[in-house]
Backbone atoms as SQL, in Angstrom:
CREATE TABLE atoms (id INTEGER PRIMARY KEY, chain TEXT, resi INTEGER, resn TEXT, atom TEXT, x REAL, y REAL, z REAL);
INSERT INTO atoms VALUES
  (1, 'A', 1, 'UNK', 'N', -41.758, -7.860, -30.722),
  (2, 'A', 1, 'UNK', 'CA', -41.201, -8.947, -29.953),
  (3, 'A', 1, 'UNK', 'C', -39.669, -8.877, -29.932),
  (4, 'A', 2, 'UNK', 'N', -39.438, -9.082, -31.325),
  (5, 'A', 2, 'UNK', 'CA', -37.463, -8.581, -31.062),
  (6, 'A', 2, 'UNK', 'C', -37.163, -7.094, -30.099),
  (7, 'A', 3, 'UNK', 'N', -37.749, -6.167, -30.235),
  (8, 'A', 3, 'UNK', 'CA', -37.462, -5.117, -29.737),
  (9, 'A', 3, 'UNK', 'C', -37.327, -5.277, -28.210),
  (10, 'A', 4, 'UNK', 'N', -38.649, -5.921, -27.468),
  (11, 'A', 4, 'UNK', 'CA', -38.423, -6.061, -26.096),
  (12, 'A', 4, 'UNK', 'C', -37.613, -7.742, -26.143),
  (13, 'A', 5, 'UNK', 'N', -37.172, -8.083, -27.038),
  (14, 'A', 5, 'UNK', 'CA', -36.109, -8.895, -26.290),
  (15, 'A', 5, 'UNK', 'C', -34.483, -8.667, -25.930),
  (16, 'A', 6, 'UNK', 'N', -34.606, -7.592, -27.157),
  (17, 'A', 6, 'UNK', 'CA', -33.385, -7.046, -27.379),
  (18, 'A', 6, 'UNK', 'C', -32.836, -6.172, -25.936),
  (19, 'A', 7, 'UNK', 'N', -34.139, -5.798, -25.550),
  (20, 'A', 7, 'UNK', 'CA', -33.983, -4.536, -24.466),
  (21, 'A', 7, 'UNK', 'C', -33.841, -5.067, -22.939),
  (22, 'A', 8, 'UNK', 'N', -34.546, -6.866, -23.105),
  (23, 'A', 8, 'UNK', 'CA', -33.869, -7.066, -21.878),
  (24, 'A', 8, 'UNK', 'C', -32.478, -8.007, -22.341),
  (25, 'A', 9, 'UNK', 'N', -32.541, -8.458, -22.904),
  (26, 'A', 9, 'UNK', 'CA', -31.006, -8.822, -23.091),
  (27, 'A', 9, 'UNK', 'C', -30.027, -8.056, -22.864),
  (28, 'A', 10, 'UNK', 'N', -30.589, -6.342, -22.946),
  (29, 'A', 10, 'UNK', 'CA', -29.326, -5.344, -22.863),
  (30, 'A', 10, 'UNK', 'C', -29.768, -5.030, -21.437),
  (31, 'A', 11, 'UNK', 'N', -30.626, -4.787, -20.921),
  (32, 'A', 11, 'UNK', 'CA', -30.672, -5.116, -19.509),
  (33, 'A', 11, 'UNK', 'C', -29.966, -5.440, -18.440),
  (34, 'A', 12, 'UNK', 'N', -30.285, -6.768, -19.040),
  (35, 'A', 12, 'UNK', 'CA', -29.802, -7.986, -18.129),
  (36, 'A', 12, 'UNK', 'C', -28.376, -8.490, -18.243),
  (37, 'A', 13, 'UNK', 'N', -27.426, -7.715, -19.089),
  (38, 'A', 13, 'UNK', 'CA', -26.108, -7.726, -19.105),
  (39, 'A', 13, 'UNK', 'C', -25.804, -6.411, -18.461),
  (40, 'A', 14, 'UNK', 'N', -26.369, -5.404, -18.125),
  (41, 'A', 14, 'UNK', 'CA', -26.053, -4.058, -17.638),
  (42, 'A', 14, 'UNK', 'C', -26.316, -4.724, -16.031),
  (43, 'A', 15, 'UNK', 'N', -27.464, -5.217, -15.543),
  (44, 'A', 15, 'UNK', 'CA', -27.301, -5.677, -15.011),
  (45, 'A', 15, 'UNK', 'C', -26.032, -6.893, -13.832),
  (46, 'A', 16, 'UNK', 'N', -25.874, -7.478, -14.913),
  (47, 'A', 16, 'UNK', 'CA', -24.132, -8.689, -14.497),
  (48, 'A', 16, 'UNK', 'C', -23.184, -7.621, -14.490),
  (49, 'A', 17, 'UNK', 'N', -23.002, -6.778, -15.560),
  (50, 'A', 17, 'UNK', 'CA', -21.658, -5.752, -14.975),
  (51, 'A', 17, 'UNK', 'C', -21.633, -5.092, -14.099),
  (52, 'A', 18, 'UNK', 'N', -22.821, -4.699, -13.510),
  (53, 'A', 18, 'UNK', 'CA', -23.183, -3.687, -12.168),
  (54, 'A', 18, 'UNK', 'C', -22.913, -4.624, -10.914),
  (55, 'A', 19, 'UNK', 'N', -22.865, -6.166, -11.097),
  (56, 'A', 19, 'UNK', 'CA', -23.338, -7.031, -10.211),
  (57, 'A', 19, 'UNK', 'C', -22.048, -7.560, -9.904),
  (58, 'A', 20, 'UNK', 'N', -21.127, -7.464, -10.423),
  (59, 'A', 20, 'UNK', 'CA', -19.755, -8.269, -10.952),
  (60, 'A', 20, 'UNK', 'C', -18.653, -7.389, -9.969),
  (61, 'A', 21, 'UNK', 'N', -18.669, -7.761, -8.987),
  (62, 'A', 21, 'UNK', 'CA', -17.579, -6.863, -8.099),
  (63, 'A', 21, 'UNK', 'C', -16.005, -6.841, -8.756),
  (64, 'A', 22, 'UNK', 'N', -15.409, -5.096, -8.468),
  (65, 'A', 22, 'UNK', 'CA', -14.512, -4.584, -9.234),
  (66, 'A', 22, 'UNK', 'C', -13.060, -5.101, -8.307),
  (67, 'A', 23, 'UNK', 'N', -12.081, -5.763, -8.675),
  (68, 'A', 23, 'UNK', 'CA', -10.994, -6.109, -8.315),
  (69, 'A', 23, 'UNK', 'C', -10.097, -4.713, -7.321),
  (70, 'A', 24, 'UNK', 'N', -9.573, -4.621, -6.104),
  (71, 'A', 24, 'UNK', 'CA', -9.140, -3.942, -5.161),
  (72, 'A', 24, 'UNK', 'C', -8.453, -3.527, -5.888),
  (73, 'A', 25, 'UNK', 'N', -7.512, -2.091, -6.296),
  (74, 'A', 25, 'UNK', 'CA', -6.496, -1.217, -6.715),
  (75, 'A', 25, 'UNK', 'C', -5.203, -2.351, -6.163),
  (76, 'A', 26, 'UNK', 'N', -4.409, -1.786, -6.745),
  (77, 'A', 26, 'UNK', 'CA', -2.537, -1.827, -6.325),
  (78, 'A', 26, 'UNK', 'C', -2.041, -0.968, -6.972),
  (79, 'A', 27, 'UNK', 'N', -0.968, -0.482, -5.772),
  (80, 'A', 27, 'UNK', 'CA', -0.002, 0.272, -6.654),
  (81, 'A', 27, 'UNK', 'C', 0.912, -0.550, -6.877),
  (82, 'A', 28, 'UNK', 'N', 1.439, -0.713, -8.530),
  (83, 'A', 28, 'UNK', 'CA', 2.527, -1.070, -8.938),
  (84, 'A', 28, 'UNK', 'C', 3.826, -0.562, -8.487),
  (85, 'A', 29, 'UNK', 'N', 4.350, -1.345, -8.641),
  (86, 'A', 29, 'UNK', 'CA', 5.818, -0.981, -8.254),
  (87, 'A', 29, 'UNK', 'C', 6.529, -1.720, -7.199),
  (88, 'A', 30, 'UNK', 'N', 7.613, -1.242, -6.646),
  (89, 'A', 30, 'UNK', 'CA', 7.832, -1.595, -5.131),
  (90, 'A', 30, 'UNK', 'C', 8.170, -0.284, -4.405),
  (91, 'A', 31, 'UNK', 'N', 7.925, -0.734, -2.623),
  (92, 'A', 31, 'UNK', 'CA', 8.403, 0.186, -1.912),
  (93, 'A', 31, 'UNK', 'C', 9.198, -0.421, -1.205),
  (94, 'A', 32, 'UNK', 'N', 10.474, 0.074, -0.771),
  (95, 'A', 32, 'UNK', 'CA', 11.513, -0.264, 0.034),
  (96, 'A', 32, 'UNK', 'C', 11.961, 0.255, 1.592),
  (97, 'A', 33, 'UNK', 'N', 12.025, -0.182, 2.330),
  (98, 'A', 33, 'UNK', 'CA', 12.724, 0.464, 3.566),
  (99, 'A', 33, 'UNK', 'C', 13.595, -0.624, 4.173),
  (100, 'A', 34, 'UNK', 'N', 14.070, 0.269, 5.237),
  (101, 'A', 34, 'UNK', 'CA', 15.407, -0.319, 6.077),
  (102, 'A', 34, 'UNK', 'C', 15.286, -0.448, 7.032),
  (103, 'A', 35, 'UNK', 'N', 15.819, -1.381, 7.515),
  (104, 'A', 35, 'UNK', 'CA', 14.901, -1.942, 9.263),
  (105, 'A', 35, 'UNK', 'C', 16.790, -2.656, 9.640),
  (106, 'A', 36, 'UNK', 'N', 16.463, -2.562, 11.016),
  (107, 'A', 36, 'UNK', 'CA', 18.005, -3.367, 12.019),
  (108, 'A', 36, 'UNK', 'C', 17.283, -5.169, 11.871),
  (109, 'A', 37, 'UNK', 'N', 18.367, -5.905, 11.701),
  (110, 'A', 37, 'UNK', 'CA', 18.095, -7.127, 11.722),
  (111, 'A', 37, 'UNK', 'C', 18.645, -7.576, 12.643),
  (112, 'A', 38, 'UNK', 'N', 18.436, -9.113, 13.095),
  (113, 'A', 38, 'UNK', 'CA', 19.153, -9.197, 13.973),
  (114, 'A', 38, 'UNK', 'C', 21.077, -9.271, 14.249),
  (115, 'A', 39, 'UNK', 'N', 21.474, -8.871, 15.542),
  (116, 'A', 39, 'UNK', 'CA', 22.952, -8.558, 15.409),
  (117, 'A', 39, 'UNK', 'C', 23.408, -7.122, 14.935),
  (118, 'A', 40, 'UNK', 'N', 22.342, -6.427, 14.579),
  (119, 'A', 40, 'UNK', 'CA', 22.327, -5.035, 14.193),
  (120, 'A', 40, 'UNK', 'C', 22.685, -4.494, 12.947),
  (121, 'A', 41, 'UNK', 'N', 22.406, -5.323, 12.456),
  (122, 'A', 41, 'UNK', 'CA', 22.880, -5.561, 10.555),
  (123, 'A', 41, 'UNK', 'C', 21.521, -4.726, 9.856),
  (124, 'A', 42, 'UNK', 'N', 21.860, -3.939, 9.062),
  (125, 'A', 42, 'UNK', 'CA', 20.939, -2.998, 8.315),
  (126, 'A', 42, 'UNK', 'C', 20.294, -4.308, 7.282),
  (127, 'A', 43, 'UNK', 'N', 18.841, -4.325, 7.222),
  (128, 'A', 43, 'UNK', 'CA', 18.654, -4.801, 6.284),
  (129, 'A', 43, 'UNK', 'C', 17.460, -4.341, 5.375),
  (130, 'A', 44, 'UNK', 'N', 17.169, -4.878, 4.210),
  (131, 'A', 44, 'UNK', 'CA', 16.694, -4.303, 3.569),
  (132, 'A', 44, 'UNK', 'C', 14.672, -5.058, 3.595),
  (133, 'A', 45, 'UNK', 'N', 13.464, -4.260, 3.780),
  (134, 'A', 45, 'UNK', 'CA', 12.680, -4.901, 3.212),
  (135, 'A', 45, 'UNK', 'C', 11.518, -4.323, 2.122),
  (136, 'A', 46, 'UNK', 'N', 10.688, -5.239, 1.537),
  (137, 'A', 46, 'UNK', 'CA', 10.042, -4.629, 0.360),
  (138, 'A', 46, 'UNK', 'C', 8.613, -5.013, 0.029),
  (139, 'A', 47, 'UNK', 'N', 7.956, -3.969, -0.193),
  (140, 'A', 47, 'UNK', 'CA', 6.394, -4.728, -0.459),
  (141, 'A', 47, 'UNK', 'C', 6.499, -4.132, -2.137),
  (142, 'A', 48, 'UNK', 'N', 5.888, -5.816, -2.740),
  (143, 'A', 48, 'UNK', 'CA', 5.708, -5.664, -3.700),
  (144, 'A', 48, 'UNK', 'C', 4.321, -5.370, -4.461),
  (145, 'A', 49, 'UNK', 'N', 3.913, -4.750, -5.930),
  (146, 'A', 49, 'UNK', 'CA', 2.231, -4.422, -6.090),
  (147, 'A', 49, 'UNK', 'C', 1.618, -4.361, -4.621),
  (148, 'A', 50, 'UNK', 'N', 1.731, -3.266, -3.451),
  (149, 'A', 50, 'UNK', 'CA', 1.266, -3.427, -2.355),
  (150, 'A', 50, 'UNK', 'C', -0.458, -3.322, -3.006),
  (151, 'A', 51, 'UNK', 'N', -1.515, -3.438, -1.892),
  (152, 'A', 51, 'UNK', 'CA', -3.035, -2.809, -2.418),
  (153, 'A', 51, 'UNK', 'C', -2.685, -1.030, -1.837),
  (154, 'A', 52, 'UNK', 'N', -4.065, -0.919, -2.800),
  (155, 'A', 52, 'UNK', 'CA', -4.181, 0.884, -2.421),
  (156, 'A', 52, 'UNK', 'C', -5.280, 0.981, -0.834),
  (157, 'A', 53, 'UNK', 'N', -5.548, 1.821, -0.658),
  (158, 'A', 53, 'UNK', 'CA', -6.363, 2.193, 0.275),
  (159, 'A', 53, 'UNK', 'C', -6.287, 0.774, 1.786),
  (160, 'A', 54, 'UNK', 'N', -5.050, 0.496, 2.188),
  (161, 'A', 54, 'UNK', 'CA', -5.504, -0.461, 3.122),
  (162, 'A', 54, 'UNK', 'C', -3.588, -0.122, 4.094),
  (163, 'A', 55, 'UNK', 'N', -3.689, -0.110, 5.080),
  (164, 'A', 55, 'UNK', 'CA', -3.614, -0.092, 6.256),
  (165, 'A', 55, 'UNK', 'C', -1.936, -0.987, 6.289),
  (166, 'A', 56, 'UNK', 'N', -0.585, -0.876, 5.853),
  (167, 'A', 56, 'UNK', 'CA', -0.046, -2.412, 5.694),
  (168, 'A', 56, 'UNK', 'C', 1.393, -2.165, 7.475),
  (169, 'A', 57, 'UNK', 'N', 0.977, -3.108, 8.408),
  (170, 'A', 57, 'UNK', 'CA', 1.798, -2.602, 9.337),
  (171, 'A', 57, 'UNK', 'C', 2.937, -3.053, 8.775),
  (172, 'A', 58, 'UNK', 'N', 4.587, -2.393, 8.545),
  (173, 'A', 58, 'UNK', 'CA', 5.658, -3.298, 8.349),
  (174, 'A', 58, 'UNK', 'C', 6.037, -4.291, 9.365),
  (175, 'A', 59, 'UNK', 'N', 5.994, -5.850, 9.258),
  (176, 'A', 59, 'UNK', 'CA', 6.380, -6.851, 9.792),
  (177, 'A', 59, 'UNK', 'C', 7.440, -7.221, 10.799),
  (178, 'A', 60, 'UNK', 'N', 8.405, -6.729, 9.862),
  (179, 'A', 60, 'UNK', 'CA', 10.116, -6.245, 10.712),
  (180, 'A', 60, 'UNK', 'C', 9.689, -5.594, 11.740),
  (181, 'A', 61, 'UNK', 'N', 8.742, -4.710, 11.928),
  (182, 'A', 61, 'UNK', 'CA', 8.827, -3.787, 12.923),
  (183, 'A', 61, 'UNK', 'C', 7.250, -3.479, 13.301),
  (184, 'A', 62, 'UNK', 'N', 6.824, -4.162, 13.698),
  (185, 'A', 62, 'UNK', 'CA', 5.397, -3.990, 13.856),
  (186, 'A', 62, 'UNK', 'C', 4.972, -3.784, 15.709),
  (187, 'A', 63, 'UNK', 'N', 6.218, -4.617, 16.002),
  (188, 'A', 63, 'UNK', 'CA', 5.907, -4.518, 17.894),
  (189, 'A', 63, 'UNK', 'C', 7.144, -3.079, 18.388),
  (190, 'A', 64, 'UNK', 'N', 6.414, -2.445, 18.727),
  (191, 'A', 64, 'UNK', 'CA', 7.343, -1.010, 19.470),
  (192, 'A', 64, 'UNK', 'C', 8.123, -1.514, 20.439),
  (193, 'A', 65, 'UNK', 'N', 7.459, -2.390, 21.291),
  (194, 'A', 65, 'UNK', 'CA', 8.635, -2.827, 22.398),
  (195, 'A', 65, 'UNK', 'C', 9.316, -4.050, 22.108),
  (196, 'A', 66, 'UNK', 'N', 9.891, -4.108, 21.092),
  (197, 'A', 66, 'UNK', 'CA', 10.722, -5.695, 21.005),
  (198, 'A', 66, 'UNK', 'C', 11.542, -4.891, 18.784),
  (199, 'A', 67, 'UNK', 'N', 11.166, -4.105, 18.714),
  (200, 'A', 67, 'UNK', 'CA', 12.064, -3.516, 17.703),
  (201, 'A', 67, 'UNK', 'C', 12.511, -1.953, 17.354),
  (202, 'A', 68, 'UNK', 'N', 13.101, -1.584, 16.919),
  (203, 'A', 68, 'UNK', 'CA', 13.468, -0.237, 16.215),
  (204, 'A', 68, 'UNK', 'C', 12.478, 0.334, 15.215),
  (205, 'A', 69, 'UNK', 'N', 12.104, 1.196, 14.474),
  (206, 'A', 69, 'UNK', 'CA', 11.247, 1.206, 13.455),
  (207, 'A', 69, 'UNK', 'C', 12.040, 1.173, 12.331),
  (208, 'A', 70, 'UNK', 'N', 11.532, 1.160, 11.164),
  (209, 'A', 70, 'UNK', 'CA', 12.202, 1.328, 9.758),
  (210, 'A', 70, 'UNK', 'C', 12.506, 2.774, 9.439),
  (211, 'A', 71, 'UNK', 'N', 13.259, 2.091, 8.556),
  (212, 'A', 71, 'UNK', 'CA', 13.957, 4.092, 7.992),
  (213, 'A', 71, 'UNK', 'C', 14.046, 4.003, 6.758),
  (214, 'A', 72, 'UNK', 'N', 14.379, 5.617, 6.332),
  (215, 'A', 72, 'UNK', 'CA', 14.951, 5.461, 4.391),
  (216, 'A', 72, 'UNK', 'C', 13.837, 4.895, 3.738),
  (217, 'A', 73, 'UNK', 'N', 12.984, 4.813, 3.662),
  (218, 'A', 73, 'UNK', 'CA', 11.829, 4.338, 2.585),
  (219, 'A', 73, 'UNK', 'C', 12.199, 5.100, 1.454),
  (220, 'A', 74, 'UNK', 'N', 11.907, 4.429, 0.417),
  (221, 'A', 74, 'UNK', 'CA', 11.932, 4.492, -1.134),
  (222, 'A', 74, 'UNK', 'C', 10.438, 3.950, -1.450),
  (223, 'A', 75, 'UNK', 'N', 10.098, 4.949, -2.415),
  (224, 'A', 75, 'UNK', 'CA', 8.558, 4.153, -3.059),
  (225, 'A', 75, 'UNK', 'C', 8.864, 4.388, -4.501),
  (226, 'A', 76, 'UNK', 'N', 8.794, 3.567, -4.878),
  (227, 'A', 76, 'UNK', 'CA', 9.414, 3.229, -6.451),
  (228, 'A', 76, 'UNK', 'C', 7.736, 2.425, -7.261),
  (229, 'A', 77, 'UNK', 'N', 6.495, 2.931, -6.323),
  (230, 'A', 77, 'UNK', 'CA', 5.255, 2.626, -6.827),
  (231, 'A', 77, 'UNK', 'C', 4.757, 3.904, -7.582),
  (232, 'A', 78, 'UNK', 'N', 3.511, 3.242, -8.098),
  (233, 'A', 78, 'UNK', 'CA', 3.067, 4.360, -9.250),
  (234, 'A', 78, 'UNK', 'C', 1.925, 5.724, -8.340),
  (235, 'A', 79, 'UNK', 'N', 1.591, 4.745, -7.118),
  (236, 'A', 79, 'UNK', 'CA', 0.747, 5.874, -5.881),
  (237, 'A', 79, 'UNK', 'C', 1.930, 6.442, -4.781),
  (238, 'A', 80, 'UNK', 'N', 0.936, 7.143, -4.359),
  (239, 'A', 80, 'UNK', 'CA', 1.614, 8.057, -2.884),
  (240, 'A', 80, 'UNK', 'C', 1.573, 6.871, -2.259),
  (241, 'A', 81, 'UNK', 'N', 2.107, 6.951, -1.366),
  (242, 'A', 81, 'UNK', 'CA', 2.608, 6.141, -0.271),
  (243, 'A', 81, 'UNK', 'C', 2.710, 7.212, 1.245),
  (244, 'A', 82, 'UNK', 'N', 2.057, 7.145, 2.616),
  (245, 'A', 82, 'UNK', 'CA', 1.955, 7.919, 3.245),
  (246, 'A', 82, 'UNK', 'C', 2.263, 6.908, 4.750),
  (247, 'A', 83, 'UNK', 'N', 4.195, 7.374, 5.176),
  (248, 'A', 83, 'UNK', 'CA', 3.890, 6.230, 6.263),
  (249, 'A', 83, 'UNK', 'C', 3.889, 6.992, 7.156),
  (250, 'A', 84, 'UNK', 'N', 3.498, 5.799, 8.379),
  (251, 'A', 84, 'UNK', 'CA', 3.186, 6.416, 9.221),
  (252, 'A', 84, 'UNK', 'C', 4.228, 6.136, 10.851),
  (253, 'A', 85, 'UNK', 'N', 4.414, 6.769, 12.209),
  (254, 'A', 85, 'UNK', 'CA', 5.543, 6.246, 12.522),
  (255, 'A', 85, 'UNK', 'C', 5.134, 5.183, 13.677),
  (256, 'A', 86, 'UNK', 'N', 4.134, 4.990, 13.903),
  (257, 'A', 86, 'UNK', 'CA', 3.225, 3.583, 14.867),
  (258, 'A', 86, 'UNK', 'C', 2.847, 2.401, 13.800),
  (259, 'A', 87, 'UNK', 'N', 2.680, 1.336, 14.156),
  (260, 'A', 87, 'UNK', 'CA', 1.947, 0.680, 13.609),
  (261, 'A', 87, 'UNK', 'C', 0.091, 0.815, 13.181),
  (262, 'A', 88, 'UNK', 'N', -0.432, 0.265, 12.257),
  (263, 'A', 88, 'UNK', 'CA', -1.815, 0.436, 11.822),
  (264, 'A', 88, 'UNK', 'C', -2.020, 1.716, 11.816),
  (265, 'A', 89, 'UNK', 'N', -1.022, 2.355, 10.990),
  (266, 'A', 89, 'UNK', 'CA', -1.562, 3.639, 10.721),
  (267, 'A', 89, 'UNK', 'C', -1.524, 4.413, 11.281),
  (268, 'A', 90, 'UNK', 'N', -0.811, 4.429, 12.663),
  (269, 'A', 90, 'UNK', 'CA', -1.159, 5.813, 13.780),
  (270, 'A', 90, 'UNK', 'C', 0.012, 6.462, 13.899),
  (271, 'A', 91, 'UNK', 'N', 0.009, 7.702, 14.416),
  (272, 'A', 91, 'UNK', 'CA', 1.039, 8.446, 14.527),
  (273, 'A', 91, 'UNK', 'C', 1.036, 9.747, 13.992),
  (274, 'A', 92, 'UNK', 'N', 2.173, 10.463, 14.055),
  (275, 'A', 92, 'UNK', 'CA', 2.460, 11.422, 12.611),
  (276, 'A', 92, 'UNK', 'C', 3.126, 10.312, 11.407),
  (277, 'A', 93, 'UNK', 'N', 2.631, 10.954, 10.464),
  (278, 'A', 93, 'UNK', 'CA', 2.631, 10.560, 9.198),
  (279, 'A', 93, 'UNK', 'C', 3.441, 11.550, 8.182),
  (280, 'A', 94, 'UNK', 'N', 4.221, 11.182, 6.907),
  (281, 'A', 94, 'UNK', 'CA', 4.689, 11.944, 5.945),
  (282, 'A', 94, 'UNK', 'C', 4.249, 11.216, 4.336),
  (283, 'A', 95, 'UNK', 'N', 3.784, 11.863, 3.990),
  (284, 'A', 95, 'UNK', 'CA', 3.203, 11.295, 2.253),
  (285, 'A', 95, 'UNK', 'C', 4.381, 11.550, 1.330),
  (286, 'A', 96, 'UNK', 'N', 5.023, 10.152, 1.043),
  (287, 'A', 96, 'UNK', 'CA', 6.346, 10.306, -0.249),
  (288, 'A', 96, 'UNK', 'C', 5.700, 10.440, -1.848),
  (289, 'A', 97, 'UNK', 'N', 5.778, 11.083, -2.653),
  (290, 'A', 97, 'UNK', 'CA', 5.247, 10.575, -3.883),
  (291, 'A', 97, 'UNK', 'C', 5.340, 9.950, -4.718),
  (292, 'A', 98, 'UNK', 'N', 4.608, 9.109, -5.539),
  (293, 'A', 98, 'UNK', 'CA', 5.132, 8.134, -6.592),
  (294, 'A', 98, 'UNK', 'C', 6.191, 7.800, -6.903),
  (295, 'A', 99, 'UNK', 'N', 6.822, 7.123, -8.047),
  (296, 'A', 99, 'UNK', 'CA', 7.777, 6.934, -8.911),
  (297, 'A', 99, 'UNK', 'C', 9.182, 7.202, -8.431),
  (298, 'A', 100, 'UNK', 'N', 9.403, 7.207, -6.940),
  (299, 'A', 100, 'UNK', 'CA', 10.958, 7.690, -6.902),
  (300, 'A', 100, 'UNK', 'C', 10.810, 8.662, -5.078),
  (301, 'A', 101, 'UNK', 'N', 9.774, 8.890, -5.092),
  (302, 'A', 101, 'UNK', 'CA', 9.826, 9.831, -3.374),
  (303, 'A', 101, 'UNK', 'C', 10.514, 8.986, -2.597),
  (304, 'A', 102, 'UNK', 'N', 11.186, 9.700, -1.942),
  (305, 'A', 102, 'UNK', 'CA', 12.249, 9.331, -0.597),
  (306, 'A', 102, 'UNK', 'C', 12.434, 9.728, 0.431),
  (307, 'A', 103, 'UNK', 'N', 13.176, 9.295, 1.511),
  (308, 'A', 103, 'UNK', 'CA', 13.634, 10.257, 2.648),
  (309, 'A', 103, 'UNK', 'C', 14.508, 9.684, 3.743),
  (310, 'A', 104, 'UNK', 'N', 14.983, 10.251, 4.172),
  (311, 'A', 104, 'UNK', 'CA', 16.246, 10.006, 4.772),
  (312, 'A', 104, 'UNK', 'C', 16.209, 9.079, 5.995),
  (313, 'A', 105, 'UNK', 'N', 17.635, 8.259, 6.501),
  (314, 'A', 105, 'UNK', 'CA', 17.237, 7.399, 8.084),
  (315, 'A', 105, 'UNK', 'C', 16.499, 8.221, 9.108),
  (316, 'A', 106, 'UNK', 'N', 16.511, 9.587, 8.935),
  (317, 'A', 106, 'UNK', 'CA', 15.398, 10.491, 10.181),
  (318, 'A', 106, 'UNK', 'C', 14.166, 9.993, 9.962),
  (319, 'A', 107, 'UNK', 'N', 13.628, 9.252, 9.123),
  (320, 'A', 107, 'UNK', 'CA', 12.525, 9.700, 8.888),
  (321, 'A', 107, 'UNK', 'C', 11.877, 8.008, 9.527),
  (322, 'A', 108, 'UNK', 'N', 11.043, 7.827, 10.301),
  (323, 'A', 108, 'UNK', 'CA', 11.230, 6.367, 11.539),
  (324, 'A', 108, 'UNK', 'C', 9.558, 6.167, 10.508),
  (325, 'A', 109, 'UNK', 'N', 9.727, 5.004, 10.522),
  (326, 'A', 109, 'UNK', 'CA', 8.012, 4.448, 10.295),
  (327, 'A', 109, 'UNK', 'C', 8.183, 2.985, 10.276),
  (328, 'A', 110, 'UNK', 'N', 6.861, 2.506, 10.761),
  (329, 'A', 110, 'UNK', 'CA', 6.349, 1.453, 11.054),
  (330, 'A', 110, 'UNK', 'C', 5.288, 1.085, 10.280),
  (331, 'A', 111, 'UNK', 'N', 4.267, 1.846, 9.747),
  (332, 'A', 111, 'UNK', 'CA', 3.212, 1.226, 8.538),
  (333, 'A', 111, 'UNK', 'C', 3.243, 2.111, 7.309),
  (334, 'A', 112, 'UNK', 'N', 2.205, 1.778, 6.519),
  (335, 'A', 112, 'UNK', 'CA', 2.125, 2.656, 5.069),
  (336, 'A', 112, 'UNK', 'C', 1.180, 2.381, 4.697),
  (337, 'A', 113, 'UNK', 'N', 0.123, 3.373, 4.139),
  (338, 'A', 113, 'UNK', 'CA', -0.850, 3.290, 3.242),
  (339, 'A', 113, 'UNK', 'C', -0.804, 3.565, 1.534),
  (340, 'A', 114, 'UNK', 'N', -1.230, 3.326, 1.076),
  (341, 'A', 114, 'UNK', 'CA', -1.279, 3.871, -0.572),
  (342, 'A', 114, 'UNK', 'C', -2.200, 3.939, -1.376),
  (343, 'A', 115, 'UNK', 'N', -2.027, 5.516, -2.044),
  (344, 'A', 115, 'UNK', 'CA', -3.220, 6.230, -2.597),
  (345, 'A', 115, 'UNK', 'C', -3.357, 6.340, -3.726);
């Protein structure tokens, strides 16, 4: 009797952890880029703990016909970071790496994913 109680008790907690949905990734850190504000003033913006695997259009610059794109990204997160130069992801794309990848005002983007 202890034996099969024991066995669904261990069960039925293997069970709840299998059942217990796992919290979405983030990469820690921040990533930075540079976008025209208005009056043509460089300014600075930043996603902080962005999530991993999801799609993030930058805000500043999300409409092609009514802004410039962003430049100079810094990813100062613990994932790749791969932007891209359309919004939602489309375009050509360049993957910066973790902890410090960079690249210069040539380099135009409008969204970012992270891996």
């Amino acid at each position: 009797m202890r034996l099969r109680s024991t066995v669904a008790a261990a069960f039925g907690a293997l069970a709840l952890i299998v059942a217990v949905p796992t919290s979405a990734g983030a990469a820690t850190g921040d990533f930075r880029y540079t976008y025209t504000g208005h009056g043509g003033s460089p300014q600075f913006g930043f996603l902080v703990d962005p999530p991993n695997q999801m799609c993030i259009t930058l805000p500043e610059v999300a409409d092609p016909s009514s802004s410039n794109p962003a430049h100079t990204p810094w990813n100062f997160t613990d994932s790749s970071a791969t932007v891209f130069t359309g919004p939602d992801c489309e375009g050509d794309y360049f993957t910066l790496r973790p902890n410090g990848g960079h690249a210069s005002e040539r380099l135009k983007l409008r969204s970012v994913v992270f891996s």
